[in-house]
C-alpha positions in Angstrom: -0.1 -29.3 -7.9 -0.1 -26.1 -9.4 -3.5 -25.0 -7.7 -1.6 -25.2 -4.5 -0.2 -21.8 -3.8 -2.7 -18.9 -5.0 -0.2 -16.9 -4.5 1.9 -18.4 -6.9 -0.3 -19.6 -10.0 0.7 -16.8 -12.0 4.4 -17.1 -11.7 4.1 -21.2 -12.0 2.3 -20.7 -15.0 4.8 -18.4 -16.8 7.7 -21.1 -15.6 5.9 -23.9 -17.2 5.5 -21.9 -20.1 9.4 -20.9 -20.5 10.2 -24.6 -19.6 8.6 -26.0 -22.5 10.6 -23.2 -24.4 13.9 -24.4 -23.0 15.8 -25.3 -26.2 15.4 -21.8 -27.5 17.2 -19.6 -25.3 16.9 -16.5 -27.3 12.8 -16.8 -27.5 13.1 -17.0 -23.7 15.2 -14.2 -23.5 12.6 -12.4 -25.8 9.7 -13.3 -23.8 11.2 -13.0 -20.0 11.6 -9.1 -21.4 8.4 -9.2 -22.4 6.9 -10.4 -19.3 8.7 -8.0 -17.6 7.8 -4.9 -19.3 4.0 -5.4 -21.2 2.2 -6.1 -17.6 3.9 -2.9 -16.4 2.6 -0.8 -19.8 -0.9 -2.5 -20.1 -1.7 -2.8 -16.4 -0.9 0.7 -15.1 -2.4 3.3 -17.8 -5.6 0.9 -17.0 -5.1 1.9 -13.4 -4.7 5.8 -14.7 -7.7 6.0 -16.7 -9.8 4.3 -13.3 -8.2 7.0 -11.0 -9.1 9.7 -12.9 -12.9 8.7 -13.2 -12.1 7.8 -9.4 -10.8 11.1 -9.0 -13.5 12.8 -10.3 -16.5 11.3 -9.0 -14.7 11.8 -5.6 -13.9 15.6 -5.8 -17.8 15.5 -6.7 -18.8 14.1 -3.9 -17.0 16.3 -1.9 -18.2 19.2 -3.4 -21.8 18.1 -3.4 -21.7 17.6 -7.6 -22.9 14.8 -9.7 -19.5 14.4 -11.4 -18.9 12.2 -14.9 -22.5 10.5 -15.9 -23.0 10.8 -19.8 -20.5 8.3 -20.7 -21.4 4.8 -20.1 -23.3 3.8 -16.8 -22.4 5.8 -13.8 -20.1 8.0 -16.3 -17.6 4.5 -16.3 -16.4 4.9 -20.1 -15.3 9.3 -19.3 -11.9 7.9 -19.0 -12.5 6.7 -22.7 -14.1 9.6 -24.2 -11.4 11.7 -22.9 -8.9 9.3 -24.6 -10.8 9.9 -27.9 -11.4 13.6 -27.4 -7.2 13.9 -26.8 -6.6 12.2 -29.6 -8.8 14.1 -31.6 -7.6 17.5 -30.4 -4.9 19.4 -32.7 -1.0 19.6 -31.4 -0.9 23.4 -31.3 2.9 24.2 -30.7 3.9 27.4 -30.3 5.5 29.5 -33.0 9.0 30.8 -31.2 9.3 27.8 -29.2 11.6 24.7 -29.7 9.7 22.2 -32.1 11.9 19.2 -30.9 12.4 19.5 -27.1 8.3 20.7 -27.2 7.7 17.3 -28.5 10.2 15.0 -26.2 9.4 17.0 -23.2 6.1 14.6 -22.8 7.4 11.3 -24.1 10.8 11.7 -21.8 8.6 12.5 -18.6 6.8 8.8 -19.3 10.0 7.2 -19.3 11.2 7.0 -15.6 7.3 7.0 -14.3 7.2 3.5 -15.7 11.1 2.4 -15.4 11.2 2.7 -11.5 8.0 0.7 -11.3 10.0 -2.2 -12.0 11.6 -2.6 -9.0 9.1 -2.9 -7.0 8.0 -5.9 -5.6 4.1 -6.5 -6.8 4.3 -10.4 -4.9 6.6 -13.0 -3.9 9.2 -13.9 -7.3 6.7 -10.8 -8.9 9.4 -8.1 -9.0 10.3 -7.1 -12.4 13.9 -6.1 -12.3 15.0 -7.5 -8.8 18.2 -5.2 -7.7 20.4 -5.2 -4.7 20.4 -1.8 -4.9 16.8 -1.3 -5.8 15.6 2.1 -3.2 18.9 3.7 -4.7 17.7 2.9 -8.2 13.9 4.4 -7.8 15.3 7.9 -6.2 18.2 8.0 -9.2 15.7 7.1 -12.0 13.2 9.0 -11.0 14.6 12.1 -10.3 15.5 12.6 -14.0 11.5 13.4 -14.1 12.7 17.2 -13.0 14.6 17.5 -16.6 11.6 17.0 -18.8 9.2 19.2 -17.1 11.7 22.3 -17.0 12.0 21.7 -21.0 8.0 22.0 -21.3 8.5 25.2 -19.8 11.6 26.2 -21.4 10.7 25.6 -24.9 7.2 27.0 -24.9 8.8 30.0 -25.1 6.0 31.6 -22.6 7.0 33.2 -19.5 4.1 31.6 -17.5 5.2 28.2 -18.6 8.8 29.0 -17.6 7.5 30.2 -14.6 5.9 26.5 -14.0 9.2 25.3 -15.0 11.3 26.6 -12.8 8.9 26.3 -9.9 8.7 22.4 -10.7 13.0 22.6 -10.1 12.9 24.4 -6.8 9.9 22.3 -5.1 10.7 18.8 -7.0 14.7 19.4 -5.6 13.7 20.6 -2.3 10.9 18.1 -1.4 13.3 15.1 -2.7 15.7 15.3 0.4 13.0 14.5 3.3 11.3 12.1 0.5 15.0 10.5 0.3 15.7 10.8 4.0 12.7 9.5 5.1 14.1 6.0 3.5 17.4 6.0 5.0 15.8 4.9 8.7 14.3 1.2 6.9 17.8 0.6 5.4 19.1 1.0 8.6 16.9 -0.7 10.5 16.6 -3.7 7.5 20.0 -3.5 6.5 19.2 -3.2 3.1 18.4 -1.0 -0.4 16.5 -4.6 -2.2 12.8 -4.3 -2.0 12.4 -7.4 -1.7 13.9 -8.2 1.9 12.5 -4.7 2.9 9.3 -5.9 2.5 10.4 -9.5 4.1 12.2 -8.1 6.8 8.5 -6.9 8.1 7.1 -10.8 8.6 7.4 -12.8 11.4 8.9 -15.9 9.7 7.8 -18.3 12.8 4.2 -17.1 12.7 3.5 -16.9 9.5 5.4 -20.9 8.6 3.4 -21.9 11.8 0.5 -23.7 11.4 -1.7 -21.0 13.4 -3.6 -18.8 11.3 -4.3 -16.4 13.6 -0.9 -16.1 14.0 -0.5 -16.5 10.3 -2.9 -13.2 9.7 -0.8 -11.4 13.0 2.8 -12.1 11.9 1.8 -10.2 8.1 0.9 -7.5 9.7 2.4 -6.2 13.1 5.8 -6.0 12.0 5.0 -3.0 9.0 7.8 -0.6 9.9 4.4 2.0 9.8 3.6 0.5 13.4 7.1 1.7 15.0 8.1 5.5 15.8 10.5 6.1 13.2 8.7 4.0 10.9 5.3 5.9 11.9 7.3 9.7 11.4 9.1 8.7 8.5 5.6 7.2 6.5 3.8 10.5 7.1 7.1 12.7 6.4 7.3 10.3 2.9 3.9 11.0 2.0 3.5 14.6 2.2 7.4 14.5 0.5 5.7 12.7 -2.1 2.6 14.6 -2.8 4.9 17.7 -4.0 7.4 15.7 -5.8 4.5 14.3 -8.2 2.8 18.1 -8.3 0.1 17.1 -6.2 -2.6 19.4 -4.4 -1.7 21.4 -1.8 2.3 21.1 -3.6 0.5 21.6 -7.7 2.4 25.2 -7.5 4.1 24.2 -11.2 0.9 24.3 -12.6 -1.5 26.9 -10.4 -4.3 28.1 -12.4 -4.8 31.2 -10.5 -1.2 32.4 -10.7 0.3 31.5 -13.7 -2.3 30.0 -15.8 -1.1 26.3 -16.1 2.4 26.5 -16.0 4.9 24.2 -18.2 1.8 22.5 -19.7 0.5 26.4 -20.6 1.3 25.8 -24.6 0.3 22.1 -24.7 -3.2 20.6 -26.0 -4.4 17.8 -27.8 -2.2 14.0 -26.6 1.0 15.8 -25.2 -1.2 17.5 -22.9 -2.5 13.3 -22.0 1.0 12.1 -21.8 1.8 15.0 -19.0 -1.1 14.1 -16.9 -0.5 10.1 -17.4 2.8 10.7 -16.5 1.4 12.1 -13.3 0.0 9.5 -11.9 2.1 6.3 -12.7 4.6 8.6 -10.8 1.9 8.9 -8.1 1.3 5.0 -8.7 5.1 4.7 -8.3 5.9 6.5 -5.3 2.8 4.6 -3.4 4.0 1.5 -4.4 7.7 2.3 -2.3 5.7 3.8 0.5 3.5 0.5 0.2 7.2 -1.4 0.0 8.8 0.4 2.7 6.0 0.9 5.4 3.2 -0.9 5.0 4.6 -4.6 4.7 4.3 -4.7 1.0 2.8 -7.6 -0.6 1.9 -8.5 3.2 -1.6 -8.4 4.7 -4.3 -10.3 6.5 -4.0 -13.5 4.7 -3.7 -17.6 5.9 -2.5 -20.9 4.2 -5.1 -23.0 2.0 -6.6 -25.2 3.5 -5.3 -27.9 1.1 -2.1 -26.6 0.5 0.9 -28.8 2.2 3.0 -25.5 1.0 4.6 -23.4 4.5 4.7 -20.5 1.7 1.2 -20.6 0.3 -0.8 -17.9 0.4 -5.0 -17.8 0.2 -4.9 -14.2 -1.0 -2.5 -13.3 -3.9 0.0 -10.8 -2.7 -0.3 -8.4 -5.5 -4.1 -8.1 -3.9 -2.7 -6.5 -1.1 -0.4 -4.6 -2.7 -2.5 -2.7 -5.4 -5.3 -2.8 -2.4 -2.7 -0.5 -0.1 -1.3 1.1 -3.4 -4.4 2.7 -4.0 -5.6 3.3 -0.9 -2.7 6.0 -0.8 -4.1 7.5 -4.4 -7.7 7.7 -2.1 -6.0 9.5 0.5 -3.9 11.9 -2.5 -7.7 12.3 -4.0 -9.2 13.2 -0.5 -6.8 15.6 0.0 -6.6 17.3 -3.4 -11.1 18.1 -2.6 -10.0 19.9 1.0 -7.0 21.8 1.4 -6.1 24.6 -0.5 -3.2 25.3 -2.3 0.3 26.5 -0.2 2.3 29.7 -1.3 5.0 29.1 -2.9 7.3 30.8 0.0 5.7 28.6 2.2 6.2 25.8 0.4 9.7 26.2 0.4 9.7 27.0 3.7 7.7 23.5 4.7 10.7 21.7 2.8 13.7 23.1 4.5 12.5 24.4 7.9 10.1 22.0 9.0 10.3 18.1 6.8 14.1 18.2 6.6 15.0 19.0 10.5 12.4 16.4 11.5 13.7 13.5 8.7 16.9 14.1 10.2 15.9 13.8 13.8 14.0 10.6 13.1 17.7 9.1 11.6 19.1 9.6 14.8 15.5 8.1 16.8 15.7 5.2 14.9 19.2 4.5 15.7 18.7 4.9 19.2 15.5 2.4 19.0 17.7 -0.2 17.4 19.8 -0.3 20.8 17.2 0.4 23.0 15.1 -2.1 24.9 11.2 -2.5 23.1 9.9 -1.3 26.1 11.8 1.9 26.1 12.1 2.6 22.3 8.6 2.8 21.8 7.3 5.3 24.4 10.9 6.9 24.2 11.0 7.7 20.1 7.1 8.6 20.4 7.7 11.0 22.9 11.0 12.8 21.3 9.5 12.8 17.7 6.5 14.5 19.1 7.7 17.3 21.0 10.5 18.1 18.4 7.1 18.2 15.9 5.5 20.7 18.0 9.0 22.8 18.6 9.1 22.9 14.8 5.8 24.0 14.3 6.2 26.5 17.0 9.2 28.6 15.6 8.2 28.1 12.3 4.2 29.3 12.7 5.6 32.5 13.2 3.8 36.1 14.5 -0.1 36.4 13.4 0.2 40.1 14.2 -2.2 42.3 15.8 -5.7 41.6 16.6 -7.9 43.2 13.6 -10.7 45.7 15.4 -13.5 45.4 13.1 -15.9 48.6 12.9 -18.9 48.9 11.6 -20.6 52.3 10.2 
């Protein structure tokens, strides 16, 4: 029966639906493109217009505000009249600056933010574009993203914009060898780049086929590469990697108000200035969904067989639950962050990238080869125990001299 694997209704639906359409290979053809891209562009601007009413409420709460509350009950439809209000707005571009790279500058940035979603791997047979070489694919597609944003600030003709431009370079180029390096330990340790048997490789097959469900729940979840040294090191080096690659607070230096006004999106208003901020987030939607992928078990999570399901495979809980569950528990955690820490210096910035993140993404390559050799027993307490005093060594020679003691006197 079709109602046997939860997991699974959706993709047994579609297959029933391109079976019947058999005899027309070229309508499948249409329509398998089609399935593959309109979730992608429907499903995730949705998630972007939440997260920003998420976002604000949040960073209300934080700072003791009210937030959105006009629009709709509990301020729910902002996301909308903000839609309407961009729309609305004119396109102001400026005189002296380059009419046609001013106007692709937006619409190229959307283009990888929604590309490399599709190799990520939403459920079991829910992965879009399913490549062997799929990790490779989301770093080389989405580092194209550092083009467009240096052509906002280069064709605004503005020197605060330009500014923002070639900040965006220097951090985005920077930040994206720990971000890359960070990976390189779980294709190791997987022996893969495909998504999909990353995100397999961390289930115990035997307990979750088993007919146990505590074991069931236990074998989706202790194996997340999160819960090992390297795995555990390389999670929180990705993150914070991640936060400056997708300009986000304490790394927003392309943009920082109080320095250089808004950088590259200085001379933008009305949509354009939309498309730069939805581009923002599906890349922030993107790079938690391969931190979701790589770490946290993917699709995995507390979940057990139907009851009435003779199916080893069925799930009670659709996959893509879990995923968009973890998924945007990271965008909590980005949110969080952005309404309590202040924003770095550019100088240290830089200097977070190559002096701290970089050294310690490399150390944890060679940790995680040694854990692969190394008894359980010793790998664990052994990596934990390296990776920690090399992280205080780091901070200790980079934390530098805080000078003399100030002597404060008073008239």
């Amino acid at each position: 029966m079709i109602l046997d694997n939860p997991d699974q209704l959706i993709v047994n639906l579609v297959q029933q639906g391109l079976d019947l359409l058999s005899g027309f290979p070229i309508v499948v053809l249409v329509l398998c493109l089609l399935l593959s891209t309109v979730p992608l562009i429907a499903i995730f601007p949705a998630c972007f217009a939440i997260t920003t009413w998420l976002e604000r409420k949040g960073l209300a709460r934080i700072q003791n505000r009210i937030g959105p509350n006009r629009a709709g009950w509990f301020g729910l439809l902002q996301p909308v009249a903000d839609g309407i209000k961009m729309l609305l707005k004119e396109d102001i571009v400026p005189r002296a600056g380059d009419q046609l790279t001013h106007f692709l500058a937006p619409v190229l940035l959307l283009v990888p933010a929604f590309t490399v979603l599709a190799v990520l791997p939403f459920s079991r047979n829910m992965t879009p574009a399913a490549a062997d070489t799929g990790v490779i694919l989301f770093f080389a597609i989405g580092s194209v993203s550092t083009l467009p944003v240096f052509l906002a600030g280069w064709s605004s003709h503005n020197k605060y914009s330009l500014l923002g431009g070639m900040r965006a370079i220097a951090q985005m180029v920077s930040y994206e060898i720990p971000l890359v390096l960070s990976t390189v330990t779980v294709v190791m340790l997987t022996g893969s780049l495909n998504t999909v048997r990353i995100v397999e490789a961390q289930q115990v097959s035997s307990w979750v086929l088993g007919d146990n469900a505590a074991l069931q729940i236990l074998g989706q979840v202790l194996k997340w590469n999160v819960f090992t040294p390297w795995g555990f090191i390389g999670f929180l080096i990705f993150f914070v990697a991640s936060l400056a690659e997708v300009n986000r607070c304490p790394f927003d230096l392309p943009e920082a108000d109080s320095e250089i006004v808004a950088g590259h999106l200085t001379e933008y208003s009305g949509f354009k200035y939309a498309l730069f901020f939805m581009a923002e987030y599906i890349s922030a939607f993107a790079i938690s969904g391969l931190a979701v992928t790589l770490f946290l078990g993917g699709w995995s999570g507390p979940n057990i067989r139907p009851w009435w399901s003779d199916d080893p495979q069925a799930l009670l809980i659709p996959g893509f639950v879990w995923f968009f569950l973890k998924m945007f528990a990271l965008i909590l955690a980005m949110i969080w962050i952005r309404g309590t820490l202040p924003r770095l210096r550019v100088d240290h910035l830089m200097g977070f990238a190559w002096k701290f993140l970089m050294p310690l993404a490399l150390l944890n390559i060679f940790v995680a080869g040694a854990y692969y050799y190394l008894p359980r027993w010793i790998g664990w307490p052994a990596g934990f125990v390296v990776l920690y005093v090399c992280y205080e060594w780091l901070g200790r020679i980079n934390r530098g001299s805080l000078g003399p003691k100030r002597t404060y006197r008073y008239a």
